[in-house]
MARKOLBA-144890 format. One line per field, with one value per residue: residue in one letter; x, y, z negated of N, C-alpha, C in turn. Coordinates in steps of 0.2 Angstrom, whole numbers, plus 5000, padded with zeros to 4 digits. Layout:
r = [a, ...]
n.u = [X, ...]
n.v = [Y, ...]
n.w = [Z, ...]
ca.u = [X, ...]
ca.v = [Y, ...]
ca.w = [Z, ...]
c.u = [X, ...]
c.v = [Y, ...]
c.w = [Z, ...]
//
This chain:
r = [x, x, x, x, x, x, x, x, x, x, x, x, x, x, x, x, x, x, x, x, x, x, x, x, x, x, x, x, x, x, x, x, x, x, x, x, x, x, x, x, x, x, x, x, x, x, x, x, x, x, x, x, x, x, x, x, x, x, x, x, x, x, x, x, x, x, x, x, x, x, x, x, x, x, x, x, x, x, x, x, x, x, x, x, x, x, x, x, x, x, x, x, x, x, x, x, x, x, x, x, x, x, x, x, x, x, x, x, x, x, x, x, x, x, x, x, x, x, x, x, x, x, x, x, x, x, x, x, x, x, x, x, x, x, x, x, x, x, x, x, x, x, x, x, x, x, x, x, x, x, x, x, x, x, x, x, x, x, x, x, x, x, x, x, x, x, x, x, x, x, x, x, x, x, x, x, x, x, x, x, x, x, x, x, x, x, x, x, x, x, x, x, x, x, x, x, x, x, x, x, x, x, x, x, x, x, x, x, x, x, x, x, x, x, x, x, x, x, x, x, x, x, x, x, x, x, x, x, x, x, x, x, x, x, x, x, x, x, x, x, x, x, x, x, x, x, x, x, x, x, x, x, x]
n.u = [5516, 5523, 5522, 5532, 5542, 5545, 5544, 5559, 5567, 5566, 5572, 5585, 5591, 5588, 5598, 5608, 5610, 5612, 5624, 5634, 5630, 5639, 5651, 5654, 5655, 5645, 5635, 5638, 5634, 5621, 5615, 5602, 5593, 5598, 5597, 5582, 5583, 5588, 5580, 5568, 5575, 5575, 5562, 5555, 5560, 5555, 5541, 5542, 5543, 5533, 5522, 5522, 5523, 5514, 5502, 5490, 5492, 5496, 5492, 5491, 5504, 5511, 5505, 5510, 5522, 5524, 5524, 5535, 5543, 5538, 5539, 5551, 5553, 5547, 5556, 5566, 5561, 5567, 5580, 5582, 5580, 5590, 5600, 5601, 5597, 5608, 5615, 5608, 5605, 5594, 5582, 5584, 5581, 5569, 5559, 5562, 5557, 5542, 5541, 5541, 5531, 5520, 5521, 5521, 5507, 5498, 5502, 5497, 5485, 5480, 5483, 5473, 5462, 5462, 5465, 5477, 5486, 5502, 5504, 5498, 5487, 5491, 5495, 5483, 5477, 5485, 5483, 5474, 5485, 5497, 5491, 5488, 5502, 5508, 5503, 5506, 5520, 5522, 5518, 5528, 5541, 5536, 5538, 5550, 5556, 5550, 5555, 5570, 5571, 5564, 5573, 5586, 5593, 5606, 5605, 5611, 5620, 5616, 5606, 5597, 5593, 5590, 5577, 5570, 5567, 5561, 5550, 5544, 5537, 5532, 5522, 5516, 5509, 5501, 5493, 5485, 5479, 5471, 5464, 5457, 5442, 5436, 5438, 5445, 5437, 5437, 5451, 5460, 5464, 5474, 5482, 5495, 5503, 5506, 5511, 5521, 5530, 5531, 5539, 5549, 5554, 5558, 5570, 5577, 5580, 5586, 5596, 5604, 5607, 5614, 5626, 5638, 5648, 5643, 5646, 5640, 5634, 5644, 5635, 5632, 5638, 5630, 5615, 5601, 5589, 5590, 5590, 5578, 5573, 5577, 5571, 5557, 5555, 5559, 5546, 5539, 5541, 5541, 5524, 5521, 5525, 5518, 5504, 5506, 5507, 5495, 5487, 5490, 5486, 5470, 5469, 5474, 5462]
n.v = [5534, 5547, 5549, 5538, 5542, 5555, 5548, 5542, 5553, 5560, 5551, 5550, 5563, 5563, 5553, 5558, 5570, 5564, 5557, 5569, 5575, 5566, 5568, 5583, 5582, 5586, 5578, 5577, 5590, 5590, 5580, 5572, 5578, 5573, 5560, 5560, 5562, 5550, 5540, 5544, 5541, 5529, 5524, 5530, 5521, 5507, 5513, 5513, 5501, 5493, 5499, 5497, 5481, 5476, 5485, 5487, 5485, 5497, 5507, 5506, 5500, 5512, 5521, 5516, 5516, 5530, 5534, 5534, 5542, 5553, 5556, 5557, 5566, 5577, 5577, 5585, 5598, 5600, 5600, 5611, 5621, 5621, 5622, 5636, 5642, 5643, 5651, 5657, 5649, 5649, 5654, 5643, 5633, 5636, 5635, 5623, 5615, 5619, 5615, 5602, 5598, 5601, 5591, 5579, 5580, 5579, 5566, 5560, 5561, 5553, 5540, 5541, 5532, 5519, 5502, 5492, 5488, 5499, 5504, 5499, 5508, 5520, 5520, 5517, 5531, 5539, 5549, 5559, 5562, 5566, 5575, 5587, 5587, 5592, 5604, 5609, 5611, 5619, 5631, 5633, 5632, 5646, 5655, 5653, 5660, 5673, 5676, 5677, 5688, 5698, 5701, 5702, 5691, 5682, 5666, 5660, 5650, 5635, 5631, 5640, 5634, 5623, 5624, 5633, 5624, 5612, 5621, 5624, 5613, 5606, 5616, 5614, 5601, 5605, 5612, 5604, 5596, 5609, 5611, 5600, 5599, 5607, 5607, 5597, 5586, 5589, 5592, 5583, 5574, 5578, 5582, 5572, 5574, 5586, 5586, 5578, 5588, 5598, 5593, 5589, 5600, 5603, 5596, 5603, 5614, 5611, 5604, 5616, 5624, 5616, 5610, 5614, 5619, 5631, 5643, 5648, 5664, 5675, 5681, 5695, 5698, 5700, 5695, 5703, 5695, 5683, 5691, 5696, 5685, 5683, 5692, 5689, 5675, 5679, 5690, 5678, 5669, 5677, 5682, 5669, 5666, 5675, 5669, 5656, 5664, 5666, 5659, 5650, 5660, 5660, 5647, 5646, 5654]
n.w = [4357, 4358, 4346, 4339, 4344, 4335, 4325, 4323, 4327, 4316, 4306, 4310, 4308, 4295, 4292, 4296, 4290, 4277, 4280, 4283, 4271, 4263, 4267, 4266, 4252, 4245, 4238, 4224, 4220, 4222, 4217, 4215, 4225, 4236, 4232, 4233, 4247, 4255, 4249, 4257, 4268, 4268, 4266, 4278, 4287, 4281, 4282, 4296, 4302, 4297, 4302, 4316, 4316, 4310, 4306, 4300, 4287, 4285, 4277, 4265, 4261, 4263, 4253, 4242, 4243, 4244, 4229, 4221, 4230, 4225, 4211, 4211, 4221, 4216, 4204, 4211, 4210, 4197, 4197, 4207, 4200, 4188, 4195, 4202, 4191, 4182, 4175, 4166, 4153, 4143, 4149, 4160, 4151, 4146, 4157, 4162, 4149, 4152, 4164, 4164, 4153, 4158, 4172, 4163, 4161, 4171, 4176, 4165, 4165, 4177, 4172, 4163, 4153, 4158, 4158, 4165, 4178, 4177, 4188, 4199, 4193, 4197, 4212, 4216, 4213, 4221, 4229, 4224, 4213, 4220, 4225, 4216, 4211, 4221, 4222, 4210, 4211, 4222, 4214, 4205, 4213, 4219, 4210, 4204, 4216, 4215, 4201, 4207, 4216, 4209, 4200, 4207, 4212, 4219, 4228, 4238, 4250, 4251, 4242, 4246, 4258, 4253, 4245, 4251, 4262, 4255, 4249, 4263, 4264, 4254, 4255, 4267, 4266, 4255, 4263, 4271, 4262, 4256, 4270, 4270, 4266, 4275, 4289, 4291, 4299, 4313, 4314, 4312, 4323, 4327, 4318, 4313, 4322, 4319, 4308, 4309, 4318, 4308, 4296, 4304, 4306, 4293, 4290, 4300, 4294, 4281, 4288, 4294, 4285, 4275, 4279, 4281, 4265, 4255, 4242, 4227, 4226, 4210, 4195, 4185, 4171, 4160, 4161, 4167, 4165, 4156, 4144, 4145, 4142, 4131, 4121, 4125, 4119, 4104, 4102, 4105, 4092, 4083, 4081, 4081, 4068, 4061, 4064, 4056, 4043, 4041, 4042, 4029, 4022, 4022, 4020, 4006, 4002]
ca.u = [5523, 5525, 5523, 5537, 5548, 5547, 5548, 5565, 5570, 5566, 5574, 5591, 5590, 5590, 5603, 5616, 5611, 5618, 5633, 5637, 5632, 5645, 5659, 5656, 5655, 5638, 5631, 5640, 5633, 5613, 5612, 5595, 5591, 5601, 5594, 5577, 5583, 5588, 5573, 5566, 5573, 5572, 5553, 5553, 5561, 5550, 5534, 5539, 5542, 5524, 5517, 5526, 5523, 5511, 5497, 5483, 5494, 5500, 5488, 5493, 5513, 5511, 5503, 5514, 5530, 5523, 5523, 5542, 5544, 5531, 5544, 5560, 5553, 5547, 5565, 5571, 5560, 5568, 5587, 5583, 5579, 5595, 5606, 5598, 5595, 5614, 5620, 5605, 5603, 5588, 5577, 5581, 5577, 5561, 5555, 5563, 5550, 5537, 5539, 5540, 5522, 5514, 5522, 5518, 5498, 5497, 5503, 5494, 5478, 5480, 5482, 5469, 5453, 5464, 5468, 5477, 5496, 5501, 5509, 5493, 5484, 5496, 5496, 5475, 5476, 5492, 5481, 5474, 5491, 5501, 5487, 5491, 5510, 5511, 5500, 5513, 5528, 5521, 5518, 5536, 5544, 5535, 5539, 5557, 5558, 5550, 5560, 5575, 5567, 5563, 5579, 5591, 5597, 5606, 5603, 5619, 5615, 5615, 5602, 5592, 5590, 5584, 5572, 5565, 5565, 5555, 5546, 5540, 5537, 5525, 5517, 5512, 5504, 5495, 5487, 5485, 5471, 5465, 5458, 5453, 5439, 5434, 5441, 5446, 5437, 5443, 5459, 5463, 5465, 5481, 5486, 5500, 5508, 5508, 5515, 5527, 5533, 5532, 5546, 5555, 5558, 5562, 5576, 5581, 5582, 5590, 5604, 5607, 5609, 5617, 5630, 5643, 5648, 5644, 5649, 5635, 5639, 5643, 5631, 5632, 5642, 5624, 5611, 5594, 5584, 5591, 5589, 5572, 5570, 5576, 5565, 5550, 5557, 5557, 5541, 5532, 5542, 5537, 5519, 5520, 5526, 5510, 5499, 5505, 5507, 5486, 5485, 5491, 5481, 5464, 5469, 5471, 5456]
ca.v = [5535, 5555, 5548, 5535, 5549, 5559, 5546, 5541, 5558, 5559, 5547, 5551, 5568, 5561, 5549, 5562, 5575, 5560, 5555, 5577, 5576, 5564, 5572, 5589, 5581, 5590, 5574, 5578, 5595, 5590, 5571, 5571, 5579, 5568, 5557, 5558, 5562, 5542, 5538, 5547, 5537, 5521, 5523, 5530, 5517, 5503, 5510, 5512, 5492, 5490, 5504, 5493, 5475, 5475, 5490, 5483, 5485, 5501, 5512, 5502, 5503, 5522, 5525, 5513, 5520, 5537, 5537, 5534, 5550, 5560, 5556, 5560, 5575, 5581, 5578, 5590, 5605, 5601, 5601, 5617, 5626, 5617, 5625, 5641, 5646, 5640, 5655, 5659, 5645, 5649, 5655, 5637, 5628, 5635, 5631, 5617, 5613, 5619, 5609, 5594, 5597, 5599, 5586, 5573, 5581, 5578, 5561, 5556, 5562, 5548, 5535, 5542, 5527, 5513, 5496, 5488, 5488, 5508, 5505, 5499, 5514, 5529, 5520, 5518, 5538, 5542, 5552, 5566, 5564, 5570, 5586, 5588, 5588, 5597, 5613, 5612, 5610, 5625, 5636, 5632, 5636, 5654, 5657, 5654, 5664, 5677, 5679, 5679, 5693, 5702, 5703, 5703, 5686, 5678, 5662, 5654, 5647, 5628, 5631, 5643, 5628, 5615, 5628, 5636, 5617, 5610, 5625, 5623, 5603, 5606, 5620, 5610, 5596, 5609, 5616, 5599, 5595, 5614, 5608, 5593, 5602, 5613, 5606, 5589, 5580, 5594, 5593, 5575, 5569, 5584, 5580, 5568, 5577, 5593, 5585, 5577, 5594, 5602, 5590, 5590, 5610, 5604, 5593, 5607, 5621, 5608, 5603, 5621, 5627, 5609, 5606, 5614, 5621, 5640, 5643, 5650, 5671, 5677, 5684, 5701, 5693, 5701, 5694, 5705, 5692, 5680, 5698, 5697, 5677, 5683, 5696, 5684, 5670, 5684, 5692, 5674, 5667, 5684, 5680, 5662, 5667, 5680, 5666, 5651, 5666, 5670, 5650, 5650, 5662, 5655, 5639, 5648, 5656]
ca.w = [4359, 4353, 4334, 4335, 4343, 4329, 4319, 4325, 4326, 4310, 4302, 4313, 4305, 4286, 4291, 4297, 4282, 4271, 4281, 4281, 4261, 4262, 4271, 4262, 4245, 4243, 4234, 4218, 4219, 4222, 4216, 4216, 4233, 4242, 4231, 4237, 4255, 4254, 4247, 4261, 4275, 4267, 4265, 4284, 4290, 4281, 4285, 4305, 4302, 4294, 4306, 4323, 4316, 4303, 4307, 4295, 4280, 4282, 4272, 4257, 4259, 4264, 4247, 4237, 4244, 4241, 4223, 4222, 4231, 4221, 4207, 4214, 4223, 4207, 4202, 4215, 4207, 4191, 4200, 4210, 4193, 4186, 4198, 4202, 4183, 4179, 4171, 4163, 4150, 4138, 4155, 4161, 4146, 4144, 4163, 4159, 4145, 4151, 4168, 4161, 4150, 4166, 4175, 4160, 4160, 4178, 4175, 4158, 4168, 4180, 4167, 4158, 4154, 4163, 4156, 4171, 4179, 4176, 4192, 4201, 4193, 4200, 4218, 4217, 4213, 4223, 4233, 4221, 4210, 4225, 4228, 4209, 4210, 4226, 4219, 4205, 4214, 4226, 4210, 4205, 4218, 4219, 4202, 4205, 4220, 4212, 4198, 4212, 4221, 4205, 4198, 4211, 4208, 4223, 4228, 4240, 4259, 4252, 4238, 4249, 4263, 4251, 4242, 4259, 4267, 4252, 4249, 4266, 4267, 4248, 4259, 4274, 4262, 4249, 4267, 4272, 4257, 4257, 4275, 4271, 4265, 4278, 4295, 4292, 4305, 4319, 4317, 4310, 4327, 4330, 4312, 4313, 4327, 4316, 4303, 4311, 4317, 4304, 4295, 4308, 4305, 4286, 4290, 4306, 4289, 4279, 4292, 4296, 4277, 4271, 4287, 4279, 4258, 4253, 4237, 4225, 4223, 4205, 4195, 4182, 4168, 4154, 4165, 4162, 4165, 4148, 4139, 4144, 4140, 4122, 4119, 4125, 4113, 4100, 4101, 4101, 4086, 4077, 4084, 4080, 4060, 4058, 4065, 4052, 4037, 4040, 4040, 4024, 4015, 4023, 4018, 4000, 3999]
c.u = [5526, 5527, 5531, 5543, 5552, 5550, 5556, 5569, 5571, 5573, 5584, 5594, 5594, 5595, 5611, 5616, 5615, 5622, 5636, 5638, 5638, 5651, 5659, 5657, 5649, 5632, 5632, 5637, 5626, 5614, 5606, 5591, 5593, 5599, 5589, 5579, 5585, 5582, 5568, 5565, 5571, 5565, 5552, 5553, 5558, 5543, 5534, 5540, 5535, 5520, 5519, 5522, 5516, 5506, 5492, 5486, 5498, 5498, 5492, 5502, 5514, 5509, 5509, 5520, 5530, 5525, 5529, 5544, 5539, 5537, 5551, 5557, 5552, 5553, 5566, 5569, 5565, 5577, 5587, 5583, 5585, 5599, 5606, 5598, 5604, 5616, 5614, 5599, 5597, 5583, 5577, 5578, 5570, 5559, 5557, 5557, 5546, 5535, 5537, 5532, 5518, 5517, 5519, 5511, 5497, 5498, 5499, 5486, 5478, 5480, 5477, 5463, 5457, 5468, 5474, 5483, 5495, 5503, 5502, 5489, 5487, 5495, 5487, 5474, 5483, 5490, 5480, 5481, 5496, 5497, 5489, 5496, 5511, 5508, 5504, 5517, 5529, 5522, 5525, 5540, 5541, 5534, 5548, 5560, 5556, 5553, 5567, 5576, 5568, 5571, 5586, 5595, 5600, 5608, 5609, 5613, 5612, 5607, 5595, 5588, 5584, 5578, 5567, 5565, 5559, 5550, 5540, 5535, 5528, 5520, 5513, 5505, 5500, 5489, 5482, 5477, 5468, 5461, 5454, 5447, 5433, 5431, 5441, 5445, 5439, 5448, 5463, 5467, 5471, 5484, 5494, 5505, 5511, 5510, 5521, 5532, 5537, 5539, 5550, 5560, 5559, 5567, 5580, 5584, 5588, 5598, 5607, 5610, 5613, 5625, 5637, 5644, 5650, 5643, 5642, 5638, 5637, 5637, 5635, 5634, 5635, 5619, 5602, 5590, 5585, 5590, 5581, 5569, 5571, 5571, 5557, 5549, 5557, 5552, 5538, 5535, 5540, 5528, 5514, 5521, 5519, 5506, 5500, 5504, 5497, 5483, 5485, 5485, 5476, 5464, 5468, 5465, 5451]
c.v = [5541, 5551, 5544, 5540, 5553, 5557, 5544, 5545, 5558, 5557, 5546, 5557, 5568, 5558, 5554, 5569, 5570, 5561, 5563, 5578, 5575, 5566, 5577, 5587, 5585, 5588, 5576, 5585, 5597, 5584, 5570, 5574, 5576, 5560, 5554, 5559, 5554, 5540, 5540, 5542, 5530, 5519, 5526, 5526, 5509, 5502, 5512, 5503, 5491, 5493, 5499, 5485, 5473, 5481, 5491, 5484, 5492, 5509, 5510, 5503, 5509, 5522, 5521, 5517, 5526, 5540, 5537, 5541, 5557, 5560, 5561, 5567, 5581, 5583, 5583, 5596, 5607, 5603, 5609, 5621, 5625, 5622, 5633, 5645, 5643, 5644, 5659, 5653, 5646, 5651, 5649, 5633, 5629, 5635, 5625, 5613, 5616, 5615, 5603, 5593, 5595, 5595, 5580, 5575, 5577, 5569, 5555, 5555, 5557, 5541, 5535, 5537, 5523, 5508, 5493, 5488, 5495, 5508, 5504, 5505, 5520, 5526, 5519, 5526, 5540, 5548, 5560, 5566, 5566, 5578, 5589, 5591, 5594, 5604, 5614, 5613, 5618, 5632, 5636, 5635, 5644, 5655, 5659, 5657, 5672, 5681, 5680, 5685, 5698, 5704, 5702, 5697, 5682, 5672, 5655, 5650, 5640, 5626, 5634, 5639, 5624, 5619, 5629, 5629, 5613, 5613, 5622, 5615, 5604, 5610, 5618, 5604, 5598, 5612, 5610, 5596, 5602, 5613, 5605, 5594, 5604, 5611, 5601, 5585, 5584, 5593, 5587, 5571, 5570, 5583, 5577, 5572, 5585, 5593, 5582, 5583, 5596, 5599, 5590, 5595, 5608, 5603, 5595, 5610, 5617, 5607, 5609, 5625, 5621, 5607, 5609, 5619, 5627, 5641, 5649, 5659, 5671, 5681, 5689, 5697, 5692, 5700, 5697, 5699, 5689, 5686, 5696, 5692, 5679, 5685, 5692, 5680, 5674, 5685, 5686, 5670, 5671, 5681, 5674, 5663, 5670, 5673, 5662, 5655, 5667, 5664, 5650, 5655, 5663, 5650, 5642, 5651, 5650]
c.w = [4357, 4346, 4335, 4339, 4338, 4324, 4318, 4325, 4319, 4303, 4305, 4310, 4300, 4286, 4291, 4293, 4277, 4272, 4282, 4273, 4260, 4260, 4268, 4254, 4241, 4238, 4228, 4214, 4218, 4223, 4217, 4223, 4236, 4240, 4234, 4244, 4255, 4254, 4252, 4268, 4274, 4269, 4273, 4288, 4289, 4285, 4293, 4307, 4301, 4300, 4312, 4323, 4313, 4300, 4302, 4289, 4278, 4280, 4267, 4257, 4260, 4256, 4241, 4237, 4242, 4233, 4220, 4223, 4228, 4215, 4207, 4217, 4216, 4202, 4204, 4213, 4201, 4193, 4204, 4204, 4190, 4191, 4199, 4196, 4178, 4176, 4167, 4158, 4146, 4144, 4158, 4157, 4144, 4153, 4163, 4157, 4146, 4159, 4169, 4156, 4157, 4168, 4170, 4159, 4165, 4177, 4170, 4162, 4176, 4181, 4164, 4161, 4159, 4160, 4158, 4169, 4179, 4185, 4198, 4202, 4197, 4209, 4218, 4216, 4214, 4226, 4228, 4216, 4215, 4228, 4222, 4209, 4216, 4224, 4213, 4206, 4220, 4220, 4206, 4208, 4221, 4216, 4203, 4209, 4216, 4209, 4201, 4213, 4215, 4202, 4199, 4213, 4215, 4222, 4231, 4244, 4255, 4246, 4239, 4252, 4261, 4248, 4247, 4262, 4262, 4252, 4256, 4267, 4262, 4254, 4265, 4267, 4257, 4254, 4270, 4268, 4255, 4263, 4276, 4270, 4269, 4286, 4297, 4299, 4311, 4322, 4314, 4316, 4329, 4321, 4311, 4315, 4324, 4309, 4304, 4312, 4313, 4297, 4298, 4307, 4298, 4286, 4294, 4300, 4287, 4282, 4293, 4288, 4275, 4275, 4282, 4270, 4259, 4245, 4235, 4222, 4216, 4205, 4190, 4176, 4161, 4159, 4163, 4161, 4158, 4145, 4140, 4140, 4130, 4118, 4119, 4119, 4105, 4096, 4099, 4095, 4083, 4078, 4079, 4070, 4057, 4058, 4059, 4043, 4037, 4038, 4036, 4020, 4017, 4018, 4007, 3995, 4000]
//
């Protein structure tokens, strides 16, 4: 009786962050977070039909559904960095590319040695490709904070929300398959209930950071940090030239 509480809580939660996205016009601003927040209630409110109606089936549409959102929430790392890193283009385009390598390893490694439907595959390993992604998605987001922190960089209440709300969400499911390890059978049976929770408080952060529009503050017009990104890109082109000029005269010896 507790679980479908939450779950309904839940899913009333997501429903009234849309219809606020709405009304603020917030959608235009994070299409892909509210993107997957959609995506979110949709699949909550599927699988509490399968969970209510249809009990015996709902391992299998749990993971199916899942890998949808494994997607799109991946997306919303790539949107966080997008906004975040807006006035520091060459700092976004390399986490850019190098996000996106990792994300297609992690993905290719999935695939890897499988004939079949791709789509079968990724939902018969949704399990370890969601502990994959979330240890990516976690070191992402403490990479971005970092350099925040590091170099003074402010971040803007609506940006901070969904950062500290996912942050925490990846955080719960990274500690989630660290236990499973350890603890698992202990505490499986208080599980659910402490994940429900623990959503609950992302969709509270959310509403409370989301509810109405804070305008992202200006930054320093020569931002150190691109000075740094140059200097990086610099050094390893210069780097990158030595390595191919020694190749060359190998190859001619």
């Amino acid at each position: 009786m507790l679980t479908m509480v939450f779950w309904w809580l839940a899913i009333l939660l997501e429903a009234l962050l849309l219809v606020r996205g709405l009304q603020k016009n917030l959608l235009r601003r994070f299409p892909i977070f509210y993107s997957y927040l959609f995506l979110i209630l949709v699949d909550d409110f599927f699988r509490f039909s399968v969970y209510r109606w249809f009990p015996s089936h709902y391992s299998q549409v749990y993971w199916a559904t899942q890998f949808p959102a494994l997607v799109v929430g991946s997306a919303v790392i790539f949107e966080v960095y997008r906004v975040a890193l807006r006035a520091y283009p060459g700092t976004a385009r390399m986490a850019r590319n190098l996000l996106s390598f990792v994300f297609a390893m992690i993905f290719a490694n999935s695939l890897a040695n499988f004939s079949g439907s791709i789509f079968l595959r990724l939902v018969e390993r949704a399990e370890e490709l969601e502990r994959n992604l979330r240890i990516v998605q976690a070191l992402a987001i403490f990479m971005l904070v970092s350099v925040f922190l590091w170099y003074a960089i402010p971040f803007g209440r609506n940006l901070k929300g969904i950062l500290f709300g996912y942050g925490l969400f990846v955080g719960v499911r990274v500690l989630q398959y660290g236990l499973r390890y350890y603890f698992w059978d202990d505490i499986k049976p208080l599980w659910p209930y402490a994940q429900a929770i623990s959503f609950l408080m992302v969709l509270g952060v959310w509403a409370g950071a989301l509810w109405s529009v804070h305008p992202v503050p200006e930054v320093v017009p020569v931002p150190p940090l691109e000075r740094d990104y140059e200097v990086l890109v610099a050094s390893t082109r210069g780097q990158f030239q030595r390595a191919l000029a020694r190749l060359g005269w190998a190859a001619r010896l």
